[in-house]
Every structure is written in C-alpha cells, then in structure tokens.
PDB file of N, CA, C and O in Angstrom:
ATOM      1  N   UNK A   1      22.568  15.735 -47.888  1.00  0.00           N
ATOM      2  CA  UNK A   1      22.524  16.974 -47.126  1.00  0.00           C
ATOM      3  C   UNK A   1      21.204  17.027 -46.359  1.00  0.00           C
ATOM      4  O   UNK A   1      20.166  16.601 -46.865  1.00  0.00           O
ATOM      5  N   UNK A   2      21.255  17.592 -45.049  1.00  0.00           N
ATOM      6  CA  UNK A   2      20.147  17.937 -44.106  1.00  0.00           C
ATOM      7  C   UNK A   2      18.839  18.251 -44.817  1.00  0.00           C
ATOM      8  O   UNK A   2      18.971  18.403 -46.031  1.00  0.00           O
ATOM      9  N   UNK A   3      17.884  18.353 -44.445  1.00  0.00           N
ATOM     10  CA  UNK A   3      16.984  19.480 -45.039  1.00  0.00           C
ATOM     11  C   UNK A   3      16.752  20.470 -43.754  1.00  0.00           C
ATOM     12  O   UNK A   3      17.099  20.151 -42.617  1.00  0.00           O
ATOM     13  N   UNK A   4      16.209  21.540 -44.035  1.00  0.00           N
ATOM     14  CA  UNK A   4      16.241  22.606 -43.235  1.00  0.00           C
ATOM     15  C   UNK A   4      15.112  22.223 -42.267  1.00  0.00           C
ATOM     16  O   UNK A   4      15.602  22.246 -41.138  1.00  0.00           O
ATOM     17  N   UNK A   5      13.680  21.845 -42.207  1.00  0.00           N
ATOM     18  CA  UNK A   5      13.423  21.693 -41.595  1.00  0.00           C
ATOM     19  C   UNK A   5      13.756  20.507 -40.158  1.00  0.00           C
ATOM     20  O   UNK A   5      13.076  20.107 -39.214  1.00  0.00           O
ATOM     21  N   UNK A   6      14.384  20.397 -40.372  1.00  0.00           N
ATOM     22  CA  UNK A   6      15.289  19.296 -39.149  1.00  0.00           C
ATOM     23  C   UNK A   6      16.011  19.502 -38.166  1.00  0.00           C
ATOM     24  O   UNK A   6      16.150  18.887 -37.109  1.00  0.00           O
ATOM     25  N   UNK A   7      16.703  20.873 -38.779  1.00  0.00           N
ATOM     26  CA  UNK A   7      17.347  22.453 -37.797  1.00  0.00           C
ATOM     27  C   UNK A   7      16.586  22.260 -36.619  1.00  0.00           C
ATOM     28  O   UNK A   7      16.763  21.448 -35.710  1.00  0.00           O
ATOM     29  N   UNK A   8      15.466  23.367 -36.810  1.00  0.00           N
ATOM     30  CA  UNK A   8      14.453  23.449 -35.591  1.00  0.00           C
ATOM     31  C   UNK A   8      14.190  22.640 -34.648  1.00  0.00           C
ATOM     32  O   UNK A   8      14.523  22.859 -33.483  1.00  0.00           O
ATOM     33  N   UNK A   9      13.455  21.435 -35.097  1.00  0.00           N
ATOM     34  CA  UNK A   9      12.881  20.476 -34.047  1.00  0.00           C
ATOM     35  C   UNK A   9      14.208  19.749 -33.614  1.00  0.00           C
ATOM     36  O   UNK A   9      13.861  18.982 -32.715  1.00  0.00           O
ATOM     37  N   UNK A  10      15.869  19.593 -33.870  1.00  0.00           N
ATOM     38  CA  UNK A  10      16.486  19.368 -33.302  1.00  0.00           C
ATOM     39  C   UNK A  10      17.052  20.487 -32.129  1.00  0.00           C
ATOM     40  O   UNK A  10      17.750  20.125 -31.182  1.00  0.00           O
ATOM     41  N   UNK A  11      16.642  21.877 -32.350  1.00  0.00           N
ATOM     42  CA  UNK A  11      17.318  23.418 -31.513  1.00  0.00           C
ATOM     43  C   UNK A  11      16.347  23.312 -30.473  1.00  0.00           C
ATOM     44  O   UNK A  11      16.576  23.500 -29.278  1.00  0.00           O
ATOM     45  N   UNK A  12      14.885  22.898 -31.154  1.00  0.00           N
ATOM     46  CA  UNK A  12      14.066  23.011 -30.029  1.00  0.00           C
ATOM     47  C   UNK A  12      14.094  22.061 -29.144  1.00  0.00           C
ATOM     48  O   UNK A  12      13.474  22.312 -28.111  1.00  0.00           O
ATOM     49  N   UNK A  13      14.736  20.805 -29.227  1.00  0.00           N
ATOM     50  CA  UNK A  13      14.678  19.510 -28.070  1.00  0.00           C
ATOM     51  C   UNK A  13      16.022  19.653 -27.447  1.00  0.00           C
ATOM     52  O   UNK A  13      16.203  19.134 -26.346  1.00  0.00           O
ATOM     53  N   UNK A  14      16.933  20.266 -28.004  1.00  0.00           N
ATOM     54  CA  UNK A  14      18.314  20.772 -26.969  1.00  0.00           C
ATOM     55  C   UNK A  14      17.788  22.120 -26.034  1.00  0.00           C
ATOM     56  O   UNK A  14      18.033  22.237 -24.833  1.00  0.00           O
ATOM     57  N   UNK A  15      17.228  22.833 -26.625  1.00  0.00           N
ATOM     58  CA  UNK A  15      17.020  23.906 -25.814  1.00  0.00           C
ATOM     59  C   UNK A  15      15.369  24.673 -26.142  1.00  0.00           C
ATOM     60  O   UNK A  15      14.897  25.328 -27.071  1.00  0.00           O
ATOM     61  N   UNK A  16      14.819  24.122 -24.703  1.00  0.00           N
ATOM     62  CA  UNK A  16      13.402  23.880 -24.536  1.00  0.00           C
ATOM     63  C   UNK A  16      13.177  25.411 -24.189  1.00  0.00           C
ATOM     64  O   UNK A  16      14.197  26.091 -24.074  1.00  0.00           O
ATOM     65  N   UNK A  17      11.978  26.007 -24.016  1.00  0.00           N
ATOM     66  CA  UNK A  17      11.676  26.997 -23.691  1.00  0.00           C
ATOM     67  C   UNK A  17      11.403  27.379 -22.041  1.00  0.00           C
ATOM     68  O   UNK A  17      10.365  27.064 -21.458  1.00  0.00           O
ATOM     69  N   UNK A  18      12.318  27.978 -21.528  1.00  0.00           N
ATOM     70  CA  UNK A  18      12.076  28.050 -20.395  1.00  0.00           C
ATOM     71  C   UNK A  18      11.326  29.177 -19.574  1.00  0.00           C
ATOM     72  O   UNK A  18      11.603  30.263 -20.084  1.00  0.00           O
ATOM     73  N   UNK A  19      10.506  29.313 -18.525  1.00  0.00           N
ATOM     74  CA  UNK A  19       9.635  30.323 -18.332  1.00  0.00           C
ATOM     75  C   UNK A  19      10.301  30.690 -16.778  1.00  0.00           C
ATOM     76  O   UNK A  19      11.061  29.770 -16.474  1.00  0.00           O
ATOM     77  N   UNK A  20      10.266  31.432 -16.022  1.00  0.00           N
ATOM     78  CA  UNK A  20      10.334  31.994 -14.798  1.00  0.00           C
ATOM     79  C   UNK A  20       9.494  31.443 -14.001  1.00  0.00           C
ATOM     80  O   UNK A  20       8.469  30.961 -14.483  1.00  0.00           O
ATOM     81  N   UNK A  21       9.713  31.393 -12.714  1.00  0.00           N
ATOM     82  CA  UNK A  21       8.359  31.177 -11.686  1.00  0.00           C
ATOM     83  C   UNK A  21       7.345  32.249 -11.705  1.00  0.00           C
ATOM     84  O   UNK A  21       6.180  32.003 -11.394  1.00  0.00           O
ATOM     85  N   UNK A  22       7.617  33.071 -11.950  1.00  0.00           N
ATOM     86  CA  UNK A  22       6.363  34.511 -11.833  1.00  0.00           C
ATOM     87  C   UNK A  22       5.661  34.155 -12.638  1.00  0.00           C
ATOM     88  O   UNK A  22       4.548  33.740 -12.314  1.00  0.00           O
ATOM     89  N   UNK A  23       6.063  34.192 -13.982  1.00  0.00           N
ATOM     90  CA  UNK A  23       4.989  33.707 -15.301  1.00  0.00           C
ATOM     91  C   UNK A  23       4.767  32.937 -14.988  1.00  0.00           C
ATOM     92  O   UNK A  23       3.548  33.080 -14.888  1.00  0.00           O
ATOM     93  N   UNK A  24       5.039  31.697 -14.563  1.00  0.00           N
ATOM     94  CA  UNK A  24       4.341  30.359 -14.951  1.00  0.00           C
ATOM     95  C   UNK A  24       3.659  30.880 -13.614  1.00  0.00           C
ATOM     96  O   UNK A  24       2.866  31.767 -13.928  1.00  0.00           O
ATOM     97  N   UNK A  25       3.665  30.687 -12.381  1.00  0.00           N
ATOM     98  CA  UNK A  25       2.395  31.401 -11.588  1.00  0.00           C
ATOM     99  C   UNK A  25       1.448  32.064 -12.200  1.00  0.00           C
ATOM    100  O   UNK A  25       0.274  31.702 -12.119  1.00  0.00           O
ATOM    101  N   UNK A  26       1.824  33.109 -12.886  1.00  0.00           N
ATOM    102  CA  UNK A  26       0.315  33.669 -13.928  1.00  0.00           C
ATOM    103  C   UNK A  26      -0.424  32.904 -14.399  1.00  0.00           C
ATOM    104  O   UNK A  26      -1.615  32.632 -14.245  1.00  0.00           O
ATOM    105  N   UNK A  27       0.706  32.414 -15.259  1.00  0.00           N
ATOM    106  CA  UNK A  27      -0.235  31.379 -16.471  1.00  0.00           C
ATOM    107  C   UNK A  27      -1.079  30.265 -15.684  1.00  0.00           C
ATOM    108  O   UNK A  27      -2.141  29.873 -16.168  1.00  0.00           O
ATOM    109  N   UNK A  28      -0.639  29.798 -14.566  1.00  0.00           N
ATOM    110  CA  UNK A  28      -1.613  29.280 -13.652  1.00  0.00           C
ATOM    111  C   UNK A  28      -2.703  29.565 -12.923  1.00  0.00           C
ATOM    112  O   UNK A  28      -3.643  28.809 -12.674  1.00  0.00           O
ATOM    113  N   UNK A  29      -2.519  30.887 -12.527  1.00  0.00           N
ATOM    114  CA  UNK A  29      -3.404  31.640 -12.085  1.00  0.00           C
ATOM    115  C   UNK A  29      -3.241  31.544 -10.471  1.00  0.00           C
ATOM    116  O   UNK A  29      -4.040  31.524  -9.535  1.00  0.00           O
ATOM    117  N   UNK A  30      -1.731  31.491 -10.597  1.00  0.00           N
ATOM    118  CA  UNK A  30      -1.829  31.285  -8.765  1.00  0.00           C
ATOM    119  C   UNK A  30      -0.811  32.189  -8.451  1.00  0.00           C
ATOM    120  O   UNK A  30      -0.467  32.896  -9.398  1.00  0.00           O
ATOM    121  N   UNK A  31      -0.148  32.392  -7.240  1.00  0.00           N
ATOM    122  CA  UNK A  31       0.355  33.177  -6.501  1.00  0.00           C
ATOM    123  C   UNK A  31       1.978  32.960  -6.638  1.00  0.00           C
ATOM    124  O   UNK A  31       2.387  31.819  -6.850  1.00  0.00           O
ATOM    125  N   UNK A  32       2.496  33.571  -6.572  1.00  0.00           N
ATOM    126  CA  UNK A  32       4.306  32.869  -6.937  1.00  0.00           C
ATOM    127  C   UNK A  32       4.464  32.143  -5.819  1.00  0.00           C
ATOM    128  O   UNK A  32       5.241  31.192  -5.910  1.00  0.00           O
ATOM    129  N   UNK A  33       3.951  32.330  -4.819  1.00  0.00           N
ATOM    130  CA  UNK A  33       4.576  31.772  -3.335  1.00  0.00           C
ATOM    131  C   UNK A  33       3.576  29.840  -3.758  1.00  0.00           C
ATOM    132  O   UNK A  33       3.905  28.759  -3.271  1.00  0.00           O
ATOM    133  N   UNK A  34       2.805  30.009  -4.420  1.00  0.00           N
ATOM    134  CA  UNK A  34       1.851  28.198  -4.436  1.00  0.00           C
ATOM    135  C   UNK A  34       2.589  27.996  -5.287  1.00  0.00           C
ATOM    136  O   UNK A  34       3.126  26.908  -5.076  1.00  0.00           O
ATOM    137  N   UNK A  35       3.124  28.682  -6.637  1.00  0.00           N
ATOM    138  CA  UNK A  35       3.873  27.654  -7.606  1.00  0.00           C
ATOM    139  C   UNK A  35       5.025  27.275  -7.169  1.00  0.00           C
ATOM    140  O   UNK A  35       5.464  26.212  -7.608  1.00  0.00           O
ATOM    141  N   UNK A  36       5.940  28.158  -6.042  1.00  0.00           N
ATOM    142  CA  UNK A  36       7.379  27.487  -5.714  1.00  0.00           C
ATOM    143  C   UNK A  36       6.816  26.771  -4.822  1.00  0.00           C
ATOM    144  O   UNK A  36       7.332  25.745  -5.263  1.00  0.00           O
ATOM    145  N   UNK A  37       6.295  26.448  -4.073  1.00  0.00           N
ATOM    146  CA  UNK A  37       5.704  25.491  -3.175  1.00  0.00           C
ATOM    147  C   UNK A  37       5.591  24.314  -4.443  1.00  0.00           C
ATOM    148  O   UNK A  37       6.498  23.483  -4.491  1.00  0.00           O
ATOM    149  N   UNK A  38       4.689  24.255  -5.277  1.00  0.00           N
ATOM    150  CA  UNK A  38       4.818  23.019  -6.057  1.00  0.00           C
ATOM    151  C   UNK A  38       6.224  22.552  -6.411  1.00  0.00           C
ATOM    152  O   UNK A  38       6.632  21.531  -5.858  1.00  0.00           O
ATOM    153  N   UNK A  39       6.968  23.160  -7.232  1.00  0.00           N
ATOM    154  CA  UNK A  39       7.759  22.947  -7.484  1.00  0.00           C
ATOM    155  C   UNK A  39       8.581  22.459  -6.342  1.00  0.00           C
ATOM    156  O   UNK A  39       9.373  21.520  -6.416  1.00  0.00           O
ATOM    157  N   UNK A  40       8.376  23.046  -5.466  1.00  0.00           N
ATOM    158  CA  UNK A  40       9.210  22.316  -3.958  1.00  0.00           C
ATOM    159  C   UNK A  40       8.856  20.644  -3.724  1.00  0.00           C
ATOM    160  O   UNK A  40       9.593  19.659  -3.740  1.00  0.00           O
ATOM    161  N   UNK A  41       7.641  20.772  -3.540  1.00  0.00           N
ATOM    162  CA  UNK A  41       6.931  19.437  -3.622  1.00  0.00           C
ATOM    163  C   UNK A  41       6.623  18.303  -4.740  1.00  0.00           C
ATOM    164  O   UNK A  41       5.944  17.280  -4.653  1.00  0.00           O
ATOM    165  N   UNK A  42       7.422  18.891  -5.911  1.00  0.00           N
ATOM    166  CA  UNK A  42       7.787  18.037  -7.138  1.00  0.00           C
ATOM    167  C   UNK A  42       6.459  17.482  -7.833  1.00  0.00           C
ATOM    168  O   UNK A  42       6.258  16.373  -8.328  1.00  0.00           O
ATOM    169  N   UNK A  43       5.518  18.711  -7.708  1.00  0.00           N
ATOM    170  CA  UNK A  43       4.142  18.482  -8.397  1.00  0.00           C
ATOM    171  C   UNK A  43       4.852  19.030  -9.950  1.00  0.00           C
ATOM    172  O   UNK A  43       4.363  18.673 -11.022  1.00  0.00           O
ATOM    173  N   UNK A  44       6.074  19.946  -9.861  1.00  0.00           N
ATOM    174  CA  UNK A  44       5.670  20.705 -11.575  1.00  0.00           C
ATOM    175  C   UNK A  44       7.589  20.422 -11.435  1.00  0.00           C
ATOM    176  O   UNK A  44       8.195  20.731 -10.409  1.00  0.00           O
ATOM    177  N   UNK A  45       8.289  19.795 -12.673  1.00  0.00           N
ATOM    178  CA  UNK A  45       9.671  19.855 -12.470  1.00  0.00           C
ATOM    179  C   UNK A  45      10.295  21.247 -12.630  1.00  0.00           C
ATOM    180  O   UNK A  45       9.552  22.185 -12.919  1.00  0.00           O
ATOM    181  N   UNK A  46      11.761  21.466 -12.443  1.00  0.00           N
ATOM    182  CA  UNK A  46      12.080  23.239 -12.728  1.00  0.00           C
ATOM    183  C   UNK A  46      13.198  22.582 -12.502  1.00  0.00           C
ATOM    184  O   UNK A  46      13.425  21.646 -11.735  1.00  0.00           O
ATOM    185  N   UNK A  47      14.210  23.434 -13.599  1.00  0.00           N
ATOM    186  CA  UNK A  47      15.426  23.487 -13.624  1.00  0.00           C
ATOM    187  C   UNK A  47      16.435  24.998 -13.008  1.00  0.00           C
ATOM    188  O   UNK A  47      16.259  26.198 -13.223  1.00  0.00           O
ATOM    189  N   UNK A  48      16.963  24.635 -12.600  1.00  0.00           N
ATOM    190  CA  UNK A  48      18.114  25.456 -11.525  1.00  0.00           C
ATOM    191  C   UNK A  48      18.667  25.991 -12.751  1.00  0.00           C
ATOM    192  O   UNK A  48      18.731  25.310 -13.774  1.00  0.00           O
ATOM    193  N   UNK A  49      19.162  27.469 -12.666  1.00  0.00           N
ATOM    194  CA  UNK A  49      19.936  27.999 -13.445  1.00  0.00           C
ATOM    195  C   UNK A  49      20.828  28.822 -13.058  1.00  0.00           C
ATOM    196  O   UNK A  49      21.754  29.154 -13.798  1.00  0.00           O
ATOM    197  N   UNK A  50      20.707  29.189 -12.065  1.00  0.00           N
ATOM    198  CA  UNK A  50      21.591  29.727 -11.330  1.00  0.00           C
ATOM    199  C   UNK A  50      21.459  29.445  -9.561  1.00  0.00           C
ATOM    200  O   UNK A  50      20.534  28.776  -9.101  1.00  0.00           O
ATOM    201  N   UNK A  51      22.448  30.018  -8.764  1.00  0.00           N
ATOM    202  CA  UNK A  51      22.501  29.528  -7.105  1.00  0.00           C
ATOM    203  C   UNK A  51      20.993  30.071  -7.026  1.00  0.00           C
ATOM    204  O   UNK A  51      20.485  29.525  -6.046  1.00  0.00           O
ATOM    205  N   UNK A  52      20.125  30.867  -7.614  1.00  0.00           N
ATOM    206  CA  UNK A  52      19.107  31.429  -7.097  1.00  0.00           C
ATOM    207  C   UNK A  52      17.918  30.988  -7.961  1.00  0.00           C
ATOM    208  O   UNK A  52      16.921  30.485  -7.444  1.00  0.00           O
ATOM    209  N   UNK A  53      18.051  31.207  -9.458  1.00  0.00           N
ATOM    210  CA  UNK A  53      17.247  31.170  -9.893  1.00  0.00           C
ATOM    211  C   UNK A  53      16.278  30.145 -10.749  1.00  0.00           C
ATOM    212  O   UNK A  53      16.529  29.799 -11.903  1.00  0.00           O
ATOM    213  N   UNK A  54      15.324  29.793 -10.121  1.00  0.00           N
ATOM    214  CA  UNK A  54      14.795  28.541 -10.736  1.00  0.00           C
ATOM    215  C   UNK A  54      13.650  29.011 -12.203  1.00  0.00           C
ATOM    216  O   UNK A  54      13.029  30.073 -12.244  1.00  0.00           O
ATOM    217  N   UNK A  55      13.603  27.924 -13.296  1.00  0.00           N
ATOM    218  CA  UNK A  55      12.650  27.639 -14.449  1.00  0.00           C
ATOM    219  C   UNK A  55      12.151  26.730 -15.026  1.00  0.00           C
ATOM    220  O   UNK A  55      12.580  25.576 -15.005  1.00  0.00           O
ATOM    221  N   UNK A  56      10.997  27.190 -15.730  1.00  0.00           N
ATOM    222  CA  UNK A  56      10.057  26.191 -15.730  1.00  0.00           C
ATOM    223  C   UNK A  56      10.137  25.570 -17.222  1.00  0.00           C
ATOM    224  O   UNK A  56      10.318  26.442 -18.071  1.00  0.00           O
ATOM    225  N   UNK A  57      10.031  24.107 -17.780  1.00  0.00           N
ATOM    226  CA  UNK A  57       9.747  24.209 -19.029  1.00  0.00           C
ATOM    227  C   UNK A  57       8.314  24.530 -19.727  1.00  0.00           C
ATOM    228  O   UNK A  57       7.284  24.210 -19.135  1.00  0.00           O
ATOM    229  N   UNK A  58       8.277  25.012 -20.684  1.00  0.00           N
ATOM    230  CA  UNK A  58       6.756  25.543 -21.581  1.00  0.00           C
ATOM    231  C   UNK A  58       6.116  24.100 -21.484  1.00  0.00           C
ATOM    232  O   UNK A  58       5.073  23.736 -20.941  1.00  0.00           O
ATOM    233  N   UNK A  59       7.152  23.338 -22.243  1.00  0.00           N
ATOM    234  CA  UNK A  59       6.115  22.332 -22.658  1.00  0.00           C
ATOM    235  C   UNK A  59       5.593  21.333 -20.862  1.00  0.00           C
ATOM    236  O   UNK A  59       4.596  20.612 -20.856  1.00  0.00           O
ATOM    237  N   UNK A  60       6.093  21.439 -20.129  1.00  0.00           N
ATOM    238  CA  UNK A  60       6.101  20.694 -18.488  1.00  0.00           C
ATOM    239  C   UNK A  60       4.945  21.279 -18.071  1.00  0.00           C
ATOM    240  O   UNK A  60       3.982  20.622 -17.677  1.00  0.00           O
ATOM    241  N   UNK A  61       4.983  23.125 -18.159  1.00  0.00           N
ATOM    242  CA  UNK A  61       3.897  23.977 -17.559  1.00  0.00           C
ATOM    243  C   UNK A  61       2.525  23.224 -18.423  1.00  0.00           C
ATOM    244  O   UNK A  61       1.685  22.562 -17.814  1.00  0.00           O
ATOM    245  N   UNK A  62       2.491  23.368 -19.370  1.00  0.00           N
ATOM    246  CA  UNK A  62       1.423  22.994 -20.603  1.00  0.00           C
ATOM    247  C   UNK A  62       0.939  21.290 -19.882  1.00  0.00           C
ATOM    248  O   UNK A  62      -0.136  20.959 -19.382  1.00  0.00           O
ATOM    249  N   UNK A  63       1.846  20.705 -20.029  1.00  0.00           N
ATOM    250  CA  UNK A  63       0.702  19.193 -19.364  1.00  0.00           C
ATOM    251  C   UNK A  63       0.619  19.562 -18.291  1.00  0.00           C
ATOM    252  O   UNK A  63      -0.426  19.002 -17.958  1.00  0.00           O
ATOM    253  N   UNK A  64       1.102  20.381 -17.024  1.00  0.00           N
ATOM    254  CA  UNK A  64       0.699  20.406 -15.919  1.00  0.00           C
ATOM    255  C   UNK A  64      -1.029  21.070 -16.298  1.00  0.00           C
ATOM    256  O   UNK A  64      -2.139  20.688 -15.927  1.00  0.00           O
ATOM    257  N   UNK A  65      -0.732  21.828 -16.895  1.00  0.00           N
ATOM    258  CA  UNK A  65      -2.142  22.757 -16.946  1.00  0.00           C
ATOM    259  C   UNK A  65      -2.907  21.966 -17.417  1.00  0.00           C
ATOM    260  O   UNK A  65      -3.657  21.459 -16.582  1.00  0.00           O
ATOM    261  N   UNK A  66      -3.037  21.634 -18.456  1.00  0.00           N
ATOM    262  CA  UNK A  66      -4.193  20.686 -19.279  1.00  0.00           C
ATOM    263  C   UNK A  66      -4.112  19.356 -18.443  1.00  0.00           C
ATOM    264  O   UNK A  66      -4.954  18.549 -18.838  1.00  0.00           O
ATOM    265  N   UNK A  67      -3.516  18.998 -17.639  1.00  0.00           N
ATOM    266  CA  UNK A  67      -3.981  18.075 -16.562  1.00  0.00           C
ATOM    267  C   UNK A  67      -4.831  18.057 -15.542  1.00  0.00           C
ATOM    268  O   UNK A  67      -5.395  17.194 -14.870  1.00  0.00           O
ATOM    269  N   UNK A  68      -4.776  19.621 -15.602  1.00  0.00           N
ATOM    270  CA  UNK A  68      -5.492  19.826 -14.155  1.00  0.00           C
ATOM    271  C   UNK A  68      -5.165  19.158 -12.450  1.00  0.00           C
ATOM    272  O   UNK A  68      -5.805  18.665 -11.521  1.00  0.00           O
ATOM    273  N   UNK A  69      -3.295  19.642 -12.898  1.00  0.00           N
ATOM    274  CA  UNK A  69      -3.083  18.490 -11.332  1.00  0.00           C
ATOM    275  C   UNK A  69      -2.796  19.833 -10.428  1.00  0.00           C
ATOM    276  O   UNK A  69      -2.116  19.772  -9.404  1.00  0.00           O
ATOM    277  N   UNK A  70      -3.199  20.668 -10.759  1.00  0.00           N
ATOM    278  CA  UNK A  70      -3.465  22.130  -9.151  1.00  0.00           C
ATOM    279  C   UNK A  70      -4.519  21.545  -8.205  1.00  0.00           C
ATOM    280  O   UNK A  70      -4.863  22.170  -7.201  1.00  0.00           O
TER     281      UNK A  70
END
C-alpha cells in the first residue's frame, strides 16, 4: 500500500500552482503591461487557460526571479 506522503508530491506535479499575470507582475515588481510583454517574448513561460486568459507557474515565476533575468 501507498504511503500517504506520496499523495502530495504526485497532486503537486499534475497540478502546479498557477498565478495570474497581475500577481506575478507584483511579485516582480513590474507593471502588468512588462510582464505580458515577457511572456509575449518567451522570457517567462504561461499557460493559456482560457481564449483570454493567460497563467503563470509558481515554481517558473520563482527561477525567473531568483535568476534575475528582468
């Protein structure tokens, strides 16, 4: 039988944490209009979730940041 801790870190690699463009602009400290520009320009990846609405992963935002590639 499973053990329980195995649950998680398998829930969490199917379904990553996803953030909005607004937040992740915060958490960057930039403007919503420079982070969809990155993301346009395939500096930060983002997944489509709807015809409109694009997101960011936590863990993607996190090495972008501690990279320092702004």
């Amino acid at each position: 039988m499973a053990s329980k801790t195995a649950t998680p870190n398998r829930r969490q690699r199917r379904h990553p944490e996803l953030i909005g463009l607004p937040e992740a602009a915060d958490r960057c400290g930039v403007h919503y209009r420079t982070f969809r520009r990155w993301v346009r320009d395939g500096r930060i990846p983002a997944t489509r979730i709807g015809p409109k609405l694009l997101k960011v992963d936590a863990r993607d935002l996190d090495e972008f940041i501690d990279g320092g590639a702004a």
